[in-house]
C-alpha positions as a Markdown table, in Angstrom:
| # | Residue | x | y | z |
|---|---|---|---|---|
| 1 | Unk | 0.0 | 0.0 | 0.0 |
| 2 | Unk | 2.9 | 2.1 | 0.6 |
| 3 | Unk | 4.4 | 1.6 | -2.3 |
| 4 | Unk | 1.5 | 3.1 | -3.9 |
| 5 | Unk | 1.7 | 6.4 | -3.0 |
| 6 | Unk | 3.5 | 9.5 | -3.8 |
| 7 | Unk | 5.8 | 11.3 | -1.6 |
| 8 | Unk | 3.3 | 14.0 | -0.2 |
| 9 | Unk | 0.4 | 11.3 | 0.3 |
| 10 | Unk | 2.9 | 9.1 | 2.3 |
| 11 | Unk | 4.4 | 12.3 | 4.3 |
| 12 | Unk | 0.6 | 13.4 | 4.7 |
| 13 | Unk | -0.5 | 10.0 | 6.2 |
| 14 | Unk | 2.5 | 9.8 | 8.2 |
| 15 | Unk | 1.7 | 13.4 | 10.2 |
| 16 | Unk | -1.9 | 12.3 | 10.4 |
| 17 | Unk | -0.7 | 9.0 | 11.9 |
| 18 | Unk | 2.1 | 10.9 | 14.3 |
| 19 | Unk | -0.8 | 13.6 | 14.8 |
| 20 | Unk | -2.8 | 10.9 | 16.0 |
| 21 | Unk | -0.2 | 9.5 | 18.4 |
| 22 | Unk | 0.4 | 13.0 | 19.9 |
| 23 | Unk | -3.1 | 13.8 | 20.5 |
| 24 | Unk | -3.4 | 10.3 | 22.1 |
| 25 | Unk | -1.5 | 11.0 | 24.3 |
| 26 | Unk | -2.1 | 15.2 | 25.2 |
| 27 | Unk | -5.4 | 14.0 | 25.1 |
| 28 | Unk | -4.9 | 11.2 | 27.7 |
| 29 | Unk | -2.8 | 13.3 | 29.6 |
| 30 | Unk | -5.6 | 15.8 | 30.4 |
| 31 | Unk | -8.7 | 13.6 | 30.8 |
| 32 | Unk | -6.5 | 11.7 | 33.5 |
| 33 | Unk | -6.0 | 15.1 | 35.3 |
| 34 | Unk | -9.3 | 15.9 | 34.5 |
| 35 | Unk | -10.5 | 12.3 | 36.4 |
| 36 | Unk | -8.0 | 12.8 | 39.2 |
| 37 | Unk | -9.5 | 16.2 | 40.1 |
| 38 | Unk | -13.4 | 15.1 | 39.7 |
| 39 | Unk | -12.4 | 12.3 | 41.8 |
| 40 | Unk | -11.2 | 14.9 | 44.5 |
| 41 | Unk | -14.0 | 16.5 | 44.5 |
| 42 | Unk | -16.5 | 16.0 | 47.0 |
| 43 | Unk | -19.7 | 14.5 | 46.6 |
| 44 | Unk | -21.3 | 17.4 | 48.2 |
| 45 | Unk | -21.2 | 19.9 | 45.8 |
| 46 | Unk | -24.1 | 21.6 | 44.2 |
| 47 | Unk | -25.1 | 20.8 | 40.4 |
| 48 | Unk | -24.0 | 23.9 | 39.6 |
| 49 | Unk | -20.4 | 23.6 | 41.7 |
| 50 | Unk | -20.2 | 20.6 | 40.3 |
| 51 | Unk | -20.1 | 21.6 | 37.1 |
| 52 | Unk | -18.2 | 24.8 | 38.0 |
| 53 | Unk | -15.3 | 22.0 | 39.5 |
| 54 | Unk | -15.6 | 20.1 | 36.2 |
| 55 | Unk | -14.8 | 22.9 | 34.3 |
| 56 | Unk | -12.1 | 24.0 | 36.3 |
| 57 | Unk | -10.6 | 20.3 | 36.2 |
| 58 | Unk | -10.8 | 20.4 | 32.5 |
| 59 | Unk | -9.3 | 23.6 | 32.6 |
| 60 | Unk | -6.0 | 22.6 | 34.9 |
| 61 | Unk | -6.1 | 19.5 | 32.6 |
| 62 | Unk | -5.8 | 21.5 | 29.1 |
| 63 | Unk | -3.2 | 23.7 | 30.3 |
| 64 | Unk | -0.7 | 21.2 | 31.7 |
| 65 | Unk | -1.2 | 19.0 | 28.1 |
| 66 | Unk | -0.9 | 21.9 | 26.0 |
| 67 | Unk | 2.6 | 22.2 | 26.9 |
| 68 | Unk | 3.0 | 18.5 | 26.3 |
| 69 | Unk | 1.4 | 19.0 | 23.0 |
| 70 | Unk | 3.0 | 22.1 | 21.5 |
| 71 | Unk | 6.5 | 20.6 | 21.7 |
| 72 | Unk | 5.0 | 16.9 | 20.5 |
| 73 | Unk | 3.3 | 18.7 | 17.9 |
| 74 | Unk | 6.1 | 20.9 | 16.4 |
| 75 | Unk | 9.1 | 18.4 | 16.9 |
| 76 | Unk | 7.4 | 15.0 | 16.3 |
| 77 | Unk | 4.4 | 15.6 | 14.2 |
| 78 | Unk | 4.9 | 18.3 | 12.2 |
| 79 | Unk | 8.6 | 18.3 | 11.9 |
| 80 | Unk | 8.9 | 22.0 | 12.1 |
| 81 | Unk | 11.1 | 24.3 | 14.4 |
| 82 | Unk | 9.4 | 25.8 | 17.3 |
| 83 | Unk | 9.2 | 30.0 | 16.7 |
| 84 | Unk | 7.3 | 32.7 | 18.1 |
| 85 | Unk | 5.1 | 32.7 | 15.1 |
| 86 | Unk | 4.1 | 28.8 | 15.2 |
| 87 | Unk | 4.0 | 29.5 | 18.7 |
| 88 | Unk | 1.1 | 32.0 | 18.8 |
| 89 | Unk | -0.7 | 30.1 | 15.8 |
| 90 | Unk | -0.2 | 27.0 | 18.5 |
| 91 | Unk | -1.5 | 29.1 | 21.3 |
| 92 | Unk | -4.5 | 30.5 | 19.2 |
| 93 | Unk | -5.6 | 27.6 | 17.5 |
| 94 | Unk | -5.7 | 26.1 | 21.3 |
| 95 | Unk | -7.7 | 28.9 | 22.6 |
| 96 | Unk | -10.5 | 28.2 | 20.0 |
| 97 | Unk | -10.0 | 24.7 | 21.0 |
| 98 | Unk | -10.5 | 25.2 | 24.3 |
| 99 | Unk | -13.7 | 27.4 | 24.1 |
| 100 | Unk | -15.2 | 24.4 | 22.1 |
| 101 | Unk | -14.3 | 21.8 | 24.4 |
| 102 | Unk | -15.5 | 24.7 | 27.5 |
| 103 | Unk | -19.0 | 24.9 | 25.5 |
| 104 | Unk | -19.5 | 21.2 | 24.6 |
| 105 | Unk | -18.1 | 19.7 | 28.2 |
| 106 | Unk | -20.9 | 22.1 | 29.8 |
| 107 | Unk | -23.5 | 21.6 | 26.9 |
| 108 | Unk | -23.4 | 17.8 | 28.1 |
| 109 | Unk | -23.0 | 18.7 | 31.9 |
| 110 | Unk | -25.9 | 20.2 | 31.4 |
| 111 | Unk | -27.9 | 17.5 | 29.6 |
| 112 | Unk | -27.1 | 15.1 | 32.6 |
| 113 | Unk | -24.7 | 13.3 | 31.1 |
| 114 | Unk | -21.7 | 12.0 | 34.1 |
| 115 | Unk | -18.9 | 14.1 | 34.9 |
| 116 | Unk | -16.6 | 11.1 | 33.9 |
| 117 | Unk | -18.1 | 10.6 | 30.8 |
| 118 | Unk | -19.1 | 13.8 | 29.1 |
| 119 | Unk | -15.2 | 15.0 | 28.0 |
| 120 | Unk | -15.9 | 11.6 | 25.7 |
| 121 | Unk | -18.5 | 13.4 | 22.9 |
| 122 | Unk | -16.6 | 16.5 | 23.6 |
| 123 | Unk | -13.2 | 14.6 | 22.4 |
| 124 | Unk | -15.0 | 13.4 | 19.7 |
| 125 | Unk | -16.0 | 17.0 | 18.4 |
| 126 | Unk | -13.0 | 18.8 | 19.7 |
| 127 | Unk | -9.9 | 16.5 | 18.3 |
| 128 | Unk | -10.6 | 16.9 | 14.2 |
| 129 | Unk | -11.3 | 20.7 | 14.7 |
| 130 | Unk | -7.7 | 21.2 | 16.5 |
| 131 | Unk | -6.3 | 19.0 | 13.9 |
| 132 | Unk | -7.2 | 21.4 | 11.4 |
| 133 | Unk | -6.1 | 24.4 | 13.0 |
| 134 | Unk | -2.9 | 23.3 | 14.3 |
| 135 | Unk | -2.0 | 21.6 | 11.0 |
| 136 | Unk | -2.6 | 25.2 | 9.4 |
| 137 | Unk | -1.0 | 27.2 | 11.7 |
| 138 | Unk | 2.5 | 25.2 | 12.2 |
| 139 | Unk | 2.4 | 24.5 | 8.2 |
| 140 | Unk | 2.2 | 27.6 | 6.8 |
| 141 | Unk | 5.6 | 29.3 | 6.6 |
């Protein structure tokens, strides 16, 4: 199958596979935290401080993988040198990210879905948007 294809269709499929691994793993890395600090939290809370404390978890969660992910991202995946520029592209493209995983985490918060469960449909709606923005950002020269 390899064989078959030309040098940019192997190189694309190659950065969509290492993508893949990265955001495994970034990904992983912040619904663990995420888990760790629901867990902490105690079973007293209000709806609404417990979805206040889910946010927030998500929140410490994002942050700590983003670093993760930026240097994963430009050194592994993409194969580009971290700069300023890529940088802020990085850092905006996450910020969008992150106010669509915020909005769809607390849309299904909201419909009752579990605290452990909801980041799963937000993952799911989240992960192919931030592909495409932080493919456009760190390509672009």
């Amino acid at each position: 199958m390899w064989s078959r294809l030309s040098d940019k269709q192997r190189e694309a499929l190659g950065e969509m596979v290492r993508f893949g691994i990265v955001g495994a793993l970034a990904t992983l890395l912040q619904y663990g935290i995420y888990l760790f600090l629901v867990w902490l939290s105690p079973e007293s809370l209000s709806r609404a401080a417990s979805q206040m404390w889910s946010s927030v978890s998500m929140t410490v969660g994002y942050v700590l993988s983003f670093f993760f992910n930026f240097f994963a991202s430009t050194r592994f995946t993409f194969r580009v040198r971290a700069n300023a520029r890529r940088g802020a592209g990085f850092l905006f493209s996450h910020l969008v990210n992150y106010l669509l995983q915020m909005l769809t985490l607390n849309m299904f918060l909201f419909l009752g879905m579990a605290r452990a469960w909801a980041p799963i449909p937000m993952f799911c709606i989240c992960v192919p948007v931030n592909f495409i923005l932080v493919r456009f950002f760190l390509k672009r020269q």
